[in-house]
VOPAGU-2260 file (C-alpha; in pm, 1 decimal, decimal comma):
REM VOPAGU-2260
SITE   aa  ch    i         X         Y         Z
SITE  UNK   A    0    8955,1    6609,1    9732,2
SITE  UNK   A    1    8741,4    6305,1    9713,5
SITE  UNK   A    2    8453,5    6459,7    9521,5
SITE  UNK   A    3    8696,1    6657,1    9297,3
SITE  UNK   A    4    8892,4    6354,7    9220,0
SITE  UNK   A    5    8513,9    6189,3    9113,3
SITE  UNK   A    6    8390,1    6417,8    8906,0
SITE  UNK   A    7    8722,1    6405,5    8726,0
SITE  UNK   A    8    8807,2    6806,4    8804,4
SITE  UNK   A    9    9182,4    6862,2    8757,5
SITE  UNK   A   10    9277,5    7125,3    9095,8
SITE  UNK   A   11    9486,8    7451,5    8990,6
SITE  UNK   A   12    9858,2    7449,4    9035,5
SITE  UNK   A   13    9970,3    7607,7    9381,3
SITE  UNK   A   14   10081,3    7882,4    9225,7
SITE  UNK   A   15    9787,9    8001,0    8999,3
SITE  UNK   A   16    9660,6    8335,7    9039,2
SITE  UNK   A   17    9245,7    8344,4    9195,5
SITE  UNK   A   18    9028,7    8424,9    9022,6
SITE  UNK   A   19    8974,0    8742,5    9175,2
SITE  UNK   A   20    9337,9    8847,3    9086,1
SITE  UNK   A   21    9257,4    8752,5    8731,1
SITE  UNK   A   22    8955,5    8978,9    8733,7
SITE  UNK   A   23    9123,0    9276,9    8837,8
SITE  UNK   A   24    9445,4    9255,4    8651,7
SITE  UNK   A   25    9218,5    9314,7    8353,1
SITE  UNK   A   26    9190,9    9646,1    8464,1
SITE  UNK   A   27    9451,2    9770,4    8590,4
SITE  UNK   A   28    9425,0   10152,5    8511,5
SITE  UNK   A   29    9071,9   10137,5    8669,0
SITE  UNK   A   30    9104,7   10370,5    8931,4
SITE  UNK   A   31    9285,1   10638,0    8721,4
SITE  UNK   A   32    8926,1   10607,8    8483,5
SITE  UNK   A   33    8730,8   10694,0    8773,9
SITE  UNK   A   34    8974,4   10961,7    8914,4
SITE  UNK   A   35    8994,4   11151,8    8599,4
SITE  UNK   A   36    8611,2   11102,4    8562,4
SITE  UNK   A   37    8553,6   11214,0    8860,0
SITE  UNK   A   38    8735,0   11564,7    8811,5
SITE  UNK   A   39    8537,5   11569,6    8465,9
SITE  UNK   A   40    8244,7   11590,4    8698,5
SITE  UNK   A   41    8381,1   11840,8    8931,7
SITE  UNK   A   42    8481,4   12060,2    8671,9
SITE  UNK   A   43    8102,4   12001,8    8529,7
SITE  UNK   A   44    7976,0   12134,1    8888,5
SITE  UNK   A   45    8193,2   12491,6    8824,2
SITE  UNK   A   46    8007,1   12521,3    8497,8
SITE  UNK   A   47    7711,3   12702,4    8417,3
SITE  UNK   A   48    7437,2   12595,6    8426,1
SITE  UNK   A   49    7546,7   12335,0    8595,9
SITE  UNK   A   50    7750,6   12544,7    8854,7
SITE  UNK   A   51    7623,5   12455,8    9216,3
SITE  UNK   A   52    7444,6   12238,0    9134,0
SITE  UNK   A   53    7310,6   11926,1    9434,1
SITE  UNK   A   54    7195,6   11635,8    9234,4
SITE  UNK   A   55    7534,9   11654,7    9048,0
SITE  UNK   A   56    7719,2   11682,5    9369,8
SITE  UNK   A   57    7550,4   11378,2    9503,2
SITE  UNK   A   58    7613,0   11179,4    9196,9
SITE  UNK   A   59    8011,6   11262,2    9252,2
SITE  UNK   A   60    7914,9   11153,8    9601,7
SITE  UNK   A   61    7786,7   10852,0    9560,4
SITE  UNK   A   62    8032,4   10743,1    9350,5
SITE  UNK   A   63    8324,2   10662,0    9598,4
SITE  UNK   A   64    8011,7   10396,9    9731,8
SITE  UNK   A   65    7941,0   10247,7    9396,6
SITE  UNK   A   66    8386,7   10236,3    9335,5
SITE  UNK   A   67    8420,6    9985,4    9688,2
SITE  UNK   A   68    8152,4    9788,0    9610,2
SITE  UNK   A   69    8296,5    9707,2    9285,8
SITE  UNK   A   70    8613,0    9686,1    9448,6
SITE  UNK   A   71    8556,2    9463,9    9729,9
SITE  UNK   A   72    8357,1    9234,7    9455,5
SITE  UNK   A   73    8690,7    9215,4    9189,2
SITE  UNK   A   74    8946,8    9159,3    9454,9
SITE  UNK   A   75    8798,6    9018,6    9734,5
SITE  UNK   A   76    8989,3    9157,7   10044,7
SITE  UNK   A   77    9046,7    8968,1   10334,5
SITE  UNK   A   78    8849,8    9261,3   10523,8
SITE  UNK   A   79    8575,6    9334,1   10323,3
SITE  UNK   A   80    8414,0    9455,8   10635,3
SITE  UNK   A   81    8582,1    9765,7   10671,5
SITE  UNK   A   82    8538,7    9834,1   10293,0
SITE  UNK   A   83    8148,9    9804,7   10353,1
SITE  UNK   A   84    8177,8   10010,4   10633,3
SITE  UNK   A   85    8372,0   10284,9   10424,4
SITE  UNK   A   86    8045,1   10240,0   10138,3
SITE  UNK   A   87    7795,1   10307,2   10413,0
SITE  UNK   A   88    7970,1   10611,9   10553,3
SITE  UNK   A   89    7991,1   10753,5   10210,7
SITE  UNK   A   90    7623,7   10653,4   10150,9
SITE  UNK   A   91    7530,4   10844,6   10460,2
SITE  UNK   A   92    7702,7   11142,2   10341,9
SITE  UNK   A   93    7538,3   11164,4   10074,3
SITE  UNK   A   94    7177,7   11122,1   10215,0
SITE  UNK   A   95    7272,8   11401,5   10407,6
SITE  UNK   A   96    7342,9   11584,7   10105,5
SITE  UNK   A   97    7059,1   11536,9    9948,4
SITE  UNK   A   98    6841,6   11625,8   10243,1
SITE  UNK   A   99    7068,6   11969,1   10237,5
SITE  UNK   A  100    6993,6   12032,3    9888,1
SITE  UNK   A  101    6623,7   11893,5    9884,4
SITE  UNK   A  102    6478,2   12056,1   10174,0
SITE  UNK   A  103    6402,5   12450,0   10039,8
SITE  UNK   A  104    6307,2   12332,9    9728,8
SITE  UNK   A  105    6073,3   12046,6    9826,0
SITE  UNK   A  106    5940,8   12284,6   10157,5
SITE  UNK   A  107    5993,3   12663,0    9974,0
SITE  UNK   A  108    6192,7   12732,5   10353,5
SITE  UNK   A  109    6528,5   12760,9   10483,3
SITE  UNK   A  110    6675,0   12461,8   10619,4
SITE  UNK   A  111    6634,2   12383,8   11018,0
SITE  UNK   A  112    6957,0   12324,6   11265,0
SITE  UNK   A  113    6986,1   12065,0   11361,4
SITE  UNK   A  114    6799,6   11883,6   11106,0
SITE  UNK   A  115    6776,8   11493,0   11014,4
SITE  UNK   A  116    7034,1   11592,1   10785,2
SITE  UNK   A  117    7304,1   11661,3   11056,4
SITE  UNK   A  118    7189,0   11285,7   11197,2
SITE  UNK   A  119    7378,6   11132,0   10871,5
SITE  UNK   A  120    7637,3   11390,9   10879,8
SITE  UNK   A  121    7708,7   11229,3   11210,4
SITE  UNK   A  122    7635,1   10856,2   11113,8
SITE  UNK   A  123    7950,3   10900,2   10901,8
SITE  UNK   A  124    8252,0   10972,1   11112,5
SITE  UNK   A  125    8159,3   10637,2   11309,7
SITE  UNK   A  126    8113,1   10455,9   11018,6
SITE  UNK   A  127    8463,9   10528,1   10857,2
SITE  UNK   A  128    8695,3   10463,1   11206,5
SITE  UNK   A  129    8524,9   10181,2   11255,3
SITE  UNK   A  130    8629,4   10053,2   10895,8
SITE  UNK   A  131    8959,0   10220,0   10955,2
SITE  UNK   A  132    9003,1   10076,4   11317,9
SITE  UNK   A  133    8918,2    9703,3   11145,5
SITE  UNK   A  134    9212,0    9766,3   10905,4
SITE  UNK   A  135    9441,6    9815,6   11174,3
SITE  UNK   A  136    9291,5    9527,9   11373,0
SITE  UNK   A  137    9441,7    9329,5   11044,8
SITE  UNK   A  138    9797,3    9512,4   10940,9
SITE  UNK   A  139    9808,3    9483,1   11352,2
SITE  UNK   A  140    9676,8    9214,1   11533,5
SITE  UNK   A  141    9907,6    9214,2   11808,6
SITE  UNK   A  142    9875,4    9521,1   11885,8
SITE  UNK   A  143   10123,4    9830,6   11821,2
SITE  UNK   A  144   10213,1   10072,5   12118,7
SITE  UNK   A  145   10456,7   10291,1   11985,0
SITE  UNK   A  146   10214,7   10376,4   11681,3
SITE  UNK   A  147    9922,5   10468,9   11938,3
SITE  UNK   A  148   10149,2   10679,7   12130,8
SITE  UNK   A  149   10301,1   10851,1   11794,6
SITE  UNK   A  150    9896,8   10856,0   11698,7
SITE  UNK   A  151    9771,0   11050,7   12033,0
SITE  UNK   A  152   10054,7   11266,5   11988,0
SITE  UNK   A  153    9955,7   11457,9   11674,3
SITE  UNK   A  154    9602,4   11449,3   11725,0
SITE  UNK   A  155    9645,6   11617,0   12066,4
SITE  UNK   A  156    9837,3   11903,7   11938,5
SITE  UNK   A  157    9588,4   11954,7   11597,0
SITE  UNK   A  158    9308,8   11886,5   11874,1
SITE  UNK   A  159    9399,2   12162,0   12063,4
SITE  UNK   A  160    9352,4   12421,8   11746,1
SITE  UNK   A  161    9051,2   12218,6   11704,4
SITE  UNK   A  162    8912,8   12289,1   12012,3
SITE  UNK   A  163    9046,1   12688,4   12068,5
SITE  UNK   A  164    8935,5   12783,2   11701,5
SITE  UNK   A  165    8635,7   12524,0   11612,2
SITE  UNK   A  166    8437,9   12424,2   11952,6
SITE  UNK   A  167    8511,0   12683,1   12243,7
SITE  UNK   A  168    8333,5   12963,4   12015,8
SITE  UNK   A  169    7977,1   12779,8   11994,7
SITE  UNK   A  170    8073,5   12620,1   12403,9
SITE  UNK   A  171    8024,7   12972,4   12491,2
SITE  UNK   A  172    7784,9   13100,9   12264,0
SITE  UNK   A  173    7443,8   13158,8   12505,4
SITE  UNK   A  174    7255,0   13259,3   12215,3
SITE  UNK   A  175    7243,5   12934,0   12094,7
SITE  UNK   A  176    7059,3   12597,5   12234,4
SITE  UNK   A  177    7209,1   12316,2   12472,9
SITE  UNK   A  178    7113,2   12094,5   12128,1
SITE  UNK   A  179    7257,9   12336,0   11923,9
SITE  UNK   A  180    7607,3   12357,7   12107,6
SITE  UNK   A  181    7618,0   11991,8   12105,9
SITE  UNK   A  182    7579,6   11918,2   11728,7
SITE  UNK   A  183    7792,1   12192,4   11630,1
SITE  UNK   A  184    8081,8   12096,4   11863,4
SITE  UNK   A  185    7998,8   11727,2   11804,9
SITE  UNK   A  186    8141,1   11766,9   11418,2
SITE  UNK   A  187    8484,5   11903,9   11476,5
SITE  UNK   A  188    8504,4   11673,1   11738,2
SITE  UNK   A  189    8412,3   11381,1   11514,4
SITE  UNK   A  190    8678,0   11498,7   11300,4
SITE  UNK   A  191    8926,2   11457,1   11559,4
SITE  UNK   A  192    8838,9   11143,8   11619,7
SITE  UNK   A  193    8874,1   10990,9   11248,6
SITE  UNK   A  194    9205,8   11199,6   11266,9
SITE  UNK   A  195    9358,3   11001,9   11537,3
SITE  UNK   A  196    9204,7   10666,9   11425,1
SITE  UNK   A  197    9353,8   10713,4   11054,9
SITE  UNK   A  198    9684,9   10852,1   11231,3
SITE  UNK   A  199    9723,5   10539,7   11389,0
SITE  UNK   A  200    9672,7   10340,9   11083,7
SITE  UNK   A  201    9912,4   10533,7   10881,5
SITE  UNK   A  202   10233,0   10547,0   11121,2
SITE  UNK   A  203   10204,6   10182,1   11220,5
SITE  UNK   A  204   10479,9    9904,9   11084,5
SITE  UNK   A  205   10231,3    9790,7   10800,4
SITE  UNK   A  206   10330,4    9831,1   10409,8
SITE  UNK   A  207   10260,5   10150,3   10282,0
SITE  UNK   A  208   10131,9   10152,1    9930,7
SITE  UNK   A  209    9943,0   10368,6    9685,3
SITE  UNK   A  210    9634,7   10311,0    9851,0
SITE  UNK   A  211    9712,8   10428,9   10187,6
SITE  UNK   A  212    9834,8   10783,9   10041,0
SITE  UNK   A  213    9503,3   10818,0    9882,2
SITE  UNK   A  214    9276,8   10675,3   10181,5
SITE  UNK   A  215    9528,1   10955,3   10386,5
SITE  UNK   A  216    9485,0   11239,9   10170,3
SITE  UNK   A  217    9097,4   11160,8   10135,7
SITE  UNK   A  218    9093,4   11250,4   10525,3
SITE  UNK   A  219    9306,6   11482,1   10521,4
SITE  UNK   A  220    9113,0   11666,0   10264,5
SITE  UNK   A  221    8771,7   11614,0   10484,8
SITE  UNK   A  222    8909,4   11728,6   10762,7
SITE  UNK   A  223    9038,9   12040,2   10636,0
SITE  UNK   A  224    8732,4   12174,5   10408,4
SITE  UNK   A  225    8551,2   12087,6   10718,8
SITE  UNK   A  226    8770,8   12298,1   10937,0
SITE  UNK   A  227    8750,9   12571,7   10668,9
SITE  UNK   A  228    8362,8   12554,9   10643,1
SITE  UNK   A  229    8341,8   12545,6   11028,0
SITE  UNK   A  230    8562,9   12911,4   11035,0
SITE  UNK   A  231    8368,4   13051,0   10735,7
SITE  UNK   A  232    8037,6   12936,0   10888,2
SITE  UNK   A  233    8109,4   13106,5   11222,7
SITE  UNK   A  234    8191,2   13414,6   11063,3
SITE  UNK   A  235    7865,9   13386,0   10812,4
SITE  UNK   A  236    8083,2   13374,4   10476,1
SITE  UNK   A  237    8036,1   13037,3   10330,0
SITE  UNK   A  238    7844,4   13028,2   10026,7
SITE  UNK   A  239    7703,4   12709,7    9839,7
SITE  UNK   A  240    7906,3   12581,7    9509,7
SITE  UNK   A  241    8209,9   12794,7    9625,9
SITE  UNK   A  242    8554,8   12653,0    9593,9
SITE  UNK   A  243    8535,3   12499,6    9883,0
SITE  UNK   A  244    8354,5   12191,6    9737,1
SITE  UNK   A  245    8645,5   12076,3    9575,7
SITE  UNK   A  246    8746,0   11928,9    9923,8
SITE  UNK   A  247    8465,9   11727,3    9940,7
SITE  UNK   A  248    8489,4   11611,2    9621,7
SITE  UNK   A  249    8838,7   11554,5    9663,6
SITE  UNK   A  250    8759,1   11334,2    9966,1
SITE  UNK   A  251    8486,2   11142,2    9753,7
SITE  UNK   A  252    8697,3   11057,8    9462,8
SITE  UNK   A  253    9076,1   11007,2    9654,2
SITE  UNK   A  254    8867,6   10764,7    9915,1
SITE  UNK   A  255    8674,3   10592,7    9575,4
């Protein structure tokens, strides 16, 4: 107060907006820009020549990355750790993308399982509950019981399917490697796991606003193209720039 007082600097009233909130008030509509040019680009991906097409995918992507570190920068949360997290998940999906899409053209040969790709794949599911788990660490930091125990519940049961439908077929698949069992079971696993750490974020006592719906249906939309592309992949009929893409890019853009 001393050296403000010196330098003759008047201080703000106790009431004034930061300048953060200033920022972003400016625009307000900012995230309905990016959603609706984000399905500009997905509808761009179903297009010929364009249809299918990786470098465009990553771009959509990426973008969710780019949106939170903007984000974090014009309102300044009081967890900006968990938003980071959330960026470096997302930019770990997308290097696994782009190792999917790059790899027959750059080598002229199919793709190997597991590949480093599958190594980012992985990288990701971490990255997002722990972002998610710091969140709940600040709506609670007391701790919340009957949320964990309304959490466990619904993940057991949609664990369950997980495991009957997803993991027991590749558990007891001989054919296939110790190394390959493990990475295939590892990713419906993982998405159990972000299930019942986003579960417990969304039925605790903490305000839910706009932004929780989204962050919610982002998962839920990852989880479930990634259930579907785990059922068509065991019975050999997913094919690349099919319809099921728009989950993923759903995910991206709600999560942006």
């Amino acid at each position: 107060m001393a050296e403000t007082a010196a330098v003759g600097t008047q201080a703000p009233p106790p009431d004034a907006a930061p300048p953060s909130a200033s920022r972003a008030a400016r625009w307000p509509h900012l995230w309905k820009a990016y959603l609706a040019l984000g399905a500009v680009l997905v509808a761009l991906y179903y297009l010929s020549p364009l249809r299918g097409n990786g470098a465009l995918f990553n771009l959509i992507g990426l973008s969710p990355a780019i949106a939170i570190v903007v984000a974090v920068r014009l309102h300044k949360p009081k967890s900006p750790s968990a938003w980071y997290l959330f960026a470096a998940g997302h930019v770990m999906f997308v290097i696994g993308d782009a190792f999917y899409y790059s790899y027959p053209l750059v080598t002229n040969q199919e793709l190997p399982f597991p590949s480093v790709g599958d190594v980012f794949y992985l990288a990701v599911y971490p990255a997002l509950a722990g972002g998610l788990l710091v969140l709940i660490h600040r709506r609670n930091p007391r701790g919340d019981r009957a949320s964990l125990i309304d959490a466990l519940i619904i993940t057991t049961g949609l664990g369950l399917l997980s495991w009957v439908f997803l993991m027991e077929p590749y558990a007891h698949d001989a054919s296939l490697s110790l190394l390959d069992r493990g990475v295939l079971i590892a990713f419906p696993l993982m998405d159990v796991l972000l299930l019942a750490v986003a579960m417990r974020l969304f039925v605790d006592n903490g305000m839910r606003g706009p932004s929780l719906y989204l962050l919610l249906f982002s998962i839920v939309s990852l989880l479930a193209t990634d259930a579907v592309y785990n059922l068509a992949s065991l019975n050999g009929t997913y094919d690349e720039g099919s319809l099921l893409d728009i989950g993923w890019a759903a995910y991206y853009l709600l999560w942006g």
